[in-house]
KEKE-3310 file (N, C-alpha, C; in steps of 0.2 Angstrom, whole numbers, plus 5000, padded with zeros to 4 digits):
npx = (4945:4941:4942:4939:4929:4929:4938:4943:4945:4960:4958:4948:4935:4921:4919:4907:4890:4885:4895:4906:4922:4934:4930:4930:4924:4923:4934:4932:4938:4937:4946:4959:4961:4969:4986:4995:5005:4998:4986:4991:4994:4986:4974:4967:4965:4949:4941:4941:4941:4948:4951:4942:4950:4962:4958:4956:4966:4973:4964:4967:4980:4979:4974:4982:4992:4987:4985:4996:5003:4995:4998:5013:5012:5005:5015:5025:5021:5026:5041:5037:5029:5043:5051:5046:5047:5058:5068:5077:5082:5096:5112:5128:5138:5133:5134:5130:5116:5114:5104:5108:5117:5134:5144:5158:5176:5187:5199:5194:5183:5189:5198:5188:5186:5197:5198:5188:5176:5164:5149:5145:5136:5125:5120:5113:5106:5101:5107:5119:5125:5128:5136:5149:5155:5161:5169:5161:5149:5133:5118:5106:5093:5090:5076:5070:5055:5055:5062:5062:5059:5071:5081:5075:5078:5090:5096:5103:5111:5104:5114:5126:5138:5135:5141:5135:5135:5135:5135:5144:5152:5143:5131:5117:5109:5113:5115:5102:5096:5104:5097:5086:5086:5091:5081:5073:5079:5093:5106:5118:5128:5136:5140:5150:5154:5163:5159:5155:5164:5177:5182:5182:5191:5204:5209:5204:5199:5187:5170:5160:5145:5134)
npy = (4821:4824:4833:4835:4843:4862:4863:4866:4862:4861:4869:4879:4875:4870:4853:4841:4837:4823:4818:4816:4823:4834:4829:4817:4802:4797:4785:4772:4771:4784:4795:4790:4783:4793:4798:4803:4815:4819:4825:4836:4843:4845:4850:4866:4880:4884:4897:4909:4899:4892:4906:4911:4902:4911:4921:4923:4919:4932:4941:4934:4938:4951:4955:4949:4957:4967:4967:4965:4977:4985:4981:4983:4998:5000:4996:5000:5015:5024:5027:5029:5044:5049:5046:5058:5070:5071:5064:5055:5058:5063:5057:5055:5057:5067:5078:5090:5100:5115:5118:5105:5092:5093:5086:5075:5069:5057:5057:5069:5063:5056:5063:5071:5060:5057:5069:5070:5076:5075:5066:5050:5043:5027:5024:5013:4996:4986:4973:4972:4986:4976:4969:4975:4992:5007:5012:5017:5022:5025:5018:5021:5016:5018:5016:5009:5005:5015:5022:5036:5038:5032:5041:5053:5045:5046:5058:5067:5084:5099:5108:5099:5091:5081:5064:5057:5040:5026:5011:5014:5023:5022:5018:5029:5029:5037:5052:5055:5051:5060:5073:5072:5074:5085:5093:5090:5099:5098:5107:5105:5092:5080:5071:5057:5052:5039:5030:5012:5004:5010:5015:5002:4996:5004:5001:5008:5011:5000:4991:4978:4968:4968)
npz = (4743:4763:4772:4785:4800:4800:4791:4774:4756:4747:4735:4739:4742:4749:4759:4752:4756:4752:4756:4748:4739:4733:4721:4722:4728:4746:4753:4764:4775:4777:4783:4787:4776:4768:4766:4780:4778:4763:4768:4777:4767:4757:4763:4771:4784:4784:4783:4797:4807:4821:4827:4837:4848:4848:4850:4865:4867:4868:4874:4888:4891:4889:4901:4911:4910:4912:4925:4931:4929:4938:4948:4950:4952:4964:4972:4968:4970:4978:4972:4960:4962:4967:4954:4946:4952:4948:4954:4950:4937:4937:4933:4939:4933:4923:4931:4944:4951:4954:4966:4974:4983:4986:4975:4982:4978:4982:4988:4996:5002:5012:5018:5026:5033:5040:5048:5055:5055:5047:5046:5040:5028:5023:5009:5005:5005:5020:5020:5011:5021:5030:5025:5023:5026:5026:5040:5057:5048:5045:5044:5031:5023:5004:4998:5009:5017:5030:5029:5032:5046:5051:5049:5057:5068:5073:5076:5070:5071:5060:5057:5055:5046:5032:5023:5010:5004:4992:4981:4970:4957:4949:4955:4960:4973:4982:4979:4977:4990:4997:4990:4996:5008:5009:5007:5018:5026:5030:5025:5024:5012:5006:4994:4992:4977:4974:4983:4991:4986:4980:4992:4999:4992:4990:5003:5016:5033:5037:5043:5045:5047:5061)
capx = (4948:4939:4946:4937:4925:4930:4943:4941:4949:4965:4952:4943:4928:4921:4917:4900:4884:4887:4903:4913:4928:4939:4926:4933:4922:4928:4935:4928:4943:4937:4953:4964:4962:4973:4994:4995:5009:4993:4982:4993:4996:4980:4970:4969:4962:4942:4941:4937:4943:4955:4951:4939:4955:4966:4954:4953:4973:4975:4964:4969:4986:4979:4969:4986:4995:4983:4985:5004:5004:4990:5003:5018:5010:5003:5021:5031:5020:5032:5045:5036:5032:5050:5052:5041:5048:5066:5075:5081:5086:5100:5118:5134:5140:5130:5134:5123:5111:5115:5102:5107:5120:5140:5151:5165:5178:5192:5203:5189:5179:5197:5201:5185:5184:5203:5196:5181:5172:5158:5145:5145:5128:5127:5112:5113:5101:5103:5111:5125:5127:5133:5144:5155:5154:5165:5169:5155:5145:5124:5112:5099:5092:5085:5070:5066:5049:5054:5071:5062:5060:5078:5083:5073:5080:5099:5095:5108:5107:5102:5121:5129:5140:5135:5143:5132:5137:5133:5141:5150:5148:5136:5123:5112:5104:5116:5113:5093:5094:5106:5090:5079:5089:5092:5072:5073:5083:5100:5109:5128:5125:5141:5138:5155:5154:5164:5157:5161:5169:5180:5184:5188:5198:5210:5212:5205:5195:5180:5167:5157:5141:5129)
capy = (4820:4822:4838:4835:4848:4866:4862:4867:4861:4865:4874:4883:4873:4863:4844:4838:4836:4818:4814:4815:4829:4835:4825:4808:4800:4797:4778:4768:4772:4790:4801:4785:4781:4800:4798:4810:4823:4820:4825:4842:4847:4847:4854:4871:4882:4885:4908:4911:4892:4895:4912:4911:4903:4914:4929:4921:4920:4937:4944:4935:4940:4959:4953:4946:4963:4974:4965:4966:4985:4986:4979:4988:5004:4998:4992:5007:5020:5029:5028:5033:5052:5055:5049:5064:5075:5073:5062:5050:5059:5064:5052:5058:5058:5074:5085:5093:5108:5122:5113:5097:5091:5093:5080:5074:5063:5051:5063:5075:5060:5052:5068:5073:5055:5058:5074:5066:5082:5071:5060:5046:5039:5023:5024:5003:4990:4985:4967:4977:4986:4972:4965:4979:4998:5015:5012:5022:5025:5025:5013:5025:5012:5024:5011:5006:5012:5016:5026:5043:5038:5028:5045:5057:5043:5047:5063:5073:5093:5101:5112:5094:5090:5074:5064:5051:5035:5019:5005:5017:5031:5020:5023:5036:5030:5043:5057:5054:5054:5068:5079:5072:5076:5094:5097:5092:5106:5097:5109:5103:5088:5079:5063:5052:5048:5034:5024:5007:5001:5013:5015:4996:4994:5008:5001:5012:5006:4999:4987:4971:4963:4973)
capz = (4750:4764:4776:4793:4803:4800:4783:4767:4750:4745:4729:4742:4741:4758:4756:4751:4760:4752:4759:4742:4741:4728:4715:4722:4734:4752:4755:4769:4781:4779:4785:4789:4769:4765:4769:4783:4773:4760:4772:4778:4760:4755:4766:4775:4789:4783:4787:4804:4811:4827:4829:4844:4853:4847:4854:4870:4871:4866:4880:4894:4890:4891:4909:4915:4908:4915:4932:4931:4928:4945:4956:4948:4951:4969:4975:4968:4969:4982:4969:4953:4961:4967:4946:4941:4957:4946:4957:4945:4933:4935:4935:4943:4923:4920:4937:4950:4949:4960:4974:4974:4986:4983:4976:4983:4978:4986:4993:4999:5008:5016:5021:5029:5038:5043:5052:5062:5054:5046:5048:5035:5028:5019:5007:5002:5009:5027:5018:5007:5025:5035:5022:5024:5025:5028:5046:5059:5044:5047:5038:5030:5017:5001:4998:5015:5018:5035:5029:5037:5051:5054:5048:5060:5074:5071:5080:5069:5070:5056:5054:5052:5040:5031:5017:5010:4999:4994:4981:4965:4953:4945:4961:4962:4979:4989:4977:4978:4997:4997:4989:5000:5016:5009:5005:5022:5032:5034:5020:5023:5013:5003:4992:4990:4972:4972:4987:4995:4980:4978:4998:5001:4987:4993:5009:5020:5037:5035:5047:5043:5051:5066)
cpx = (4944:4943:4944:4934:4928:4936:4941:4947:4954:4962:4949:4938:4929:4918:4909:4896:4885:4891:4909:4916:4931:4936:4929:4926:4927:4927:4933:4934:4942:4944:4960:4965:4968:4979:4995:4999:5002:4989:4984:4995:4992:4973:4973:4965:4954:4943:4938:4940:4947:4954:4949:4945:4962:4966:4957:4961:4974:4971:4966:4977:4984:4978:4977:4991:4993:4984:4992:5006:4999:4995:5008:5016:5008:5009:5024:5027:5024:5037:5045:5034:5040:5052:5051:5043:5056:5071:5078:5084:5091:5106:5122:5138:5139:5130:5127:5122:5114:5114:5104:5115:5127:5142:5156:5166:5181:5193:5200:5185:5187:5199:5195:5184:5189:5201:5191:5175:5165:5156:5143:5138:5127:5120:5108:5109:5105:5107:5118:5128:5132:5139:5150:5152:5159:5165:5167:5148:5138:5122:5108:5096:5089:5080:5068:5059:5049:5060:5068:5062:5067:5082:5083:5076:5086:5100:5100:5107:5108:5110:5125:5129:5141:5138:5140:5136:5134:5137:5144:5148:5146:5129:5121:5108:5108:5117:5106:5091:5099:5100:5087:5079:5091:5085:5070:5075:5089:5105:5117:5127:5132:5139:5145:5153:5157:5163:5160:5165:5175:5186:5187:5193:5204:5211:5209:5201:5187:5177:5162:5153:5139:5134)
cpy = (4824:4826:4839:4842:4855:4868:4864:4864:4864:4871:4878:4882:4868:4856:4843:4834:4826:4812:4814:4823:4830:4830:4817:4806:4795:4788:4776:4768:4780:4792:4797:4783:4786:4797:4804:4817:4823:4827:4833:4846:4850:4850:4861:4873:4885:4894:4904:4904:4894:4901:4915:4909:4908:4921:4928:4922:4927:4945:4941:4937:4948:4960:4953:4954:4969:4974:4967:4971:4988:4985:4982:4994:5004:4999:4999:5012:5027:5031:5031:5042:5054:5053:5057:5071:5079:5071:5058:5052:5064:5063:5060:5061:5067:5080:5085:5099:5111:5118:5108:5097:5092:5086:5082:5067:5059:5054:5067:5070:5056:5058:5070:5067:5057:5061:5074:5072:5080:5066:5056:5041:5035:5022:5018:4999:4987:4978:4970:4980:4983:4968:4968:4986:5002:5016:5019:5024:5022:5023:5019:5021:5019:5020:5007:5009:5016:5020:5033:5044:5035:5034:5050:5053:5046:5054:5067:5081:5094:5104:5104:5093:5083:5070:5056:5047:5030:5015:5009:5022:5029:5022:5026:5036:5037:5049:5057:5057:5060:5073:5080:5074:5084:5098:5097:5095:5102:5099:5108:5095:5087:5073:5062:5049:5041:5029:5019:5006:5004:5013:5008:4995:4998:5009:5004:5009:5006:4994:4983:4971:4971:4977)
cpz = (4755:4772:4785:4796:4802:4797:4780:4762:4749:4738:4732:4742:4748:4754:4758:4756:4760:4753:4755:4743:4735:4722:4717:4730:4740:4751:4762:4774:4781:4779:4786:4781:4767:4770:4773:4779:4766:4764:4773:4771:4756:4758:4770:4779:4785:4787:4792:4808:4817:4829:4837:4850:4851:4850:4862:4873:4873:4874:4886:4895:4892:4898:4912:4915:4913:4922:4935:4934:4936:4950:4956:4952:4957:4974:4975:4965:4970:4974:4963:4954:4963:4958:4946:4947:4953:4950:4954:4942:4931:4938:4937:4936:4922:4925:4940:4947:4956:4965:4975:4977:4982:4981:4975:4982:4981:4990:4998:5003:5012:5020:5028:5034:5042:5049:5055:5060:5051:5047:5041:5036:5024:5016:5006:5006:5014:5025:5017:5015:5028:5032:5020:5023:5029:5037:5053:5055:5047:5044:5037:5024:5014:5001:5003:5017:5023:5035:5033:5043:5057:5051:5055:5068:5076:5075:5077:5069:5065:5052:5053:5047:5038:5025:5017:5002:4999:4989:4977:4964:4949:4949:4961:4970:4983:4985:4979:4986:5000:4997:4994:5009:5016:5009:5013:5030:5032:5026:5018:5021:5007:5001:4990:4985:4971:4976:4989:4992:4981:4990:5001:4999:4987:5001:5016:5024:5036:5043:5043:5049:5057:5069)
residu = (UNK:UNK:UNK:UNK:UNK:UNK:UNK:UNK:UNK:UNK:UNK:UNK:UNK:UNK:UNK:UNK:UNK:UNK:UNK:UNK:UNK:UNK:UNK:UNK:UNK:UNK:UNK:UNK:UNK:UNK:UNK:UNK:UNK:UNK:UNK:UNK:UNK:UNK:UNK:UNK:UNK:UNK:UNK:UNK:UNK:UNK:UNK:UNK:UNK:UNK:UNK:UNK:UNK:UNK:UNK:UNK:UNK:UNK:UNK:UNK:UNK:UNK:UNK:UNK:UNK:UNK:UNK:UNK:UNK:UNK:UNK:UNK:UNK:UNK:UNK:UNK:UNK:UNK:UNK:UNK:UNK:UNK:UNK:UNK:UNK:UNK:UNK:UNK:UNK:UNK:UNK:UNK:UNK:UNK:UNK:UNK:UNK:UNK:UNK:UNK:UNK:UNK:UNK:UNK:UNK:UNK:UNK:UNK:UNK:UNK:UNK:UNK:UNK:UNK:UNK:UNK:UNK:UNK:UNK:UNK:UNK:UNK:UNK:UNK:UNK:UNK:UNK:UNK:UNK:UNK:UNK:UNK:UNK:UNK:UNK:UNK:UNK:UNK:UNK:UNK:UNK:UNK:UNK:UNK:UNK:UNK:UNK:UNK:UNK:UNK:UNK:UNK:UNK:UNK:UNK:UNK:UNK:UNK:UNK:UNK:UNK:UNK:UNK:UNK:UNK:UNK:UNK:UNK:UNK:UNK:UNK:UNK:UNK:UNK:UNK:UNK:UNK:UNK:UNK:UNK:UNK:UNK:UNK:UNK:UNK:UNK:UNK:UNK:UNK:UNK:UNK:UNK:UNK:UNK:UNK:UNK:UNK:UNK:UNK:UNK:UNK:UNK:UNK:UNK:UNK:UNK:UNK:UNK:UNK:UNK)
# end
């Protein structure tokens, strides 16, 4: 039988210069004469056959990967030194260090709103903002690229005592820009672990939209 360009024998032998195969000579319908499941059963891939596109996949997949990781790295450069600076890691779960902003909880941010004695900083996306927030509280988006300067606007003094949040005590945004507001000079700096979440759902006043 009679395996077609770049086949070999189910024996491992290739088909003769004079067209016969497997010791039979080929019928006069060539490949059409073989029952296709014949056909699949009896033949296989000749070494090396398909390889060349197999190559061809295998690096444009590296090309497209390698491109991926260019833009990644491009986009969120900001974001990968404060990784390596140690803003990430470390959740609300595992405590603060010494520098790193106090937490407070319910009581401790209710009280100090009660007492008009702070300024509430909502660290969540200008969207998240308007669809509810901690009544007075200040858009500071953390990944706005323009958060330093919607910060430096706010004109707050330095001795202000601020307490930042955003959606729970899953977030880390209002820890992170906690740091980043203590590295620069506003040392009274308080993060509301539990956030909106936590603050809607106990009723307390809030605002919606601009």
């Amino acid at each position: 039988m009679f395996c077609g360009p770049g086949w070999k024998n189910t024996d491992g032998s290739f088909p003769e210069a004079d067209g016969s195969t497997d010791g039979r000579a080929l019928p006069p319908e060539g490949l059409k004469a073989e029952a296709e499941g014949e056909l699949h059963t009896r033949c296989s891939m000749a070494p090396g056959a398909g390889r060349k596109t197999w190559g061809g996949i295998v690096f444009q997949a590296a090309l497209l990967s390698a491109a991926a990781a260019a833009f990644g790295l491009a986009v969120n450069g900001g974001h990968i030194a404060d990784y390596f600076r140690g803003e990430y890691r470390l959740a609300f779960a595992e405590g603060a260090a010494a520098e790193d902003p106090v937490l407070i909880n319910f009581p401790e941010a209710a009280d100090l709103f009660e007492s008009g004695q702070a300024v509430f900083i909502d660290a969540r996306t200008p969207e998240e903002f308007d669809d509810g927030r901690i009544a007075g509280a200040m858009n500071v988006p953390l990944f706005d690229p323009g958060s330093d300067m919607i910060w430096e606007s706010l004109g707050l003094p330095r001795e202000a005592l601020i307490v930042a949040y955003c959606s729970g005590d899953l977030c880390q945004d209002s820890l992170i820009l906690g740091r980043r507001l203590i590295r620069r000079g506003w040392p009274n700096i308080r993060v509301y672990v539990g956030g909106w979440e936590e603050w809607s759902a106990a009723g307390l006043p809030v605002e919606r939209g601009r």
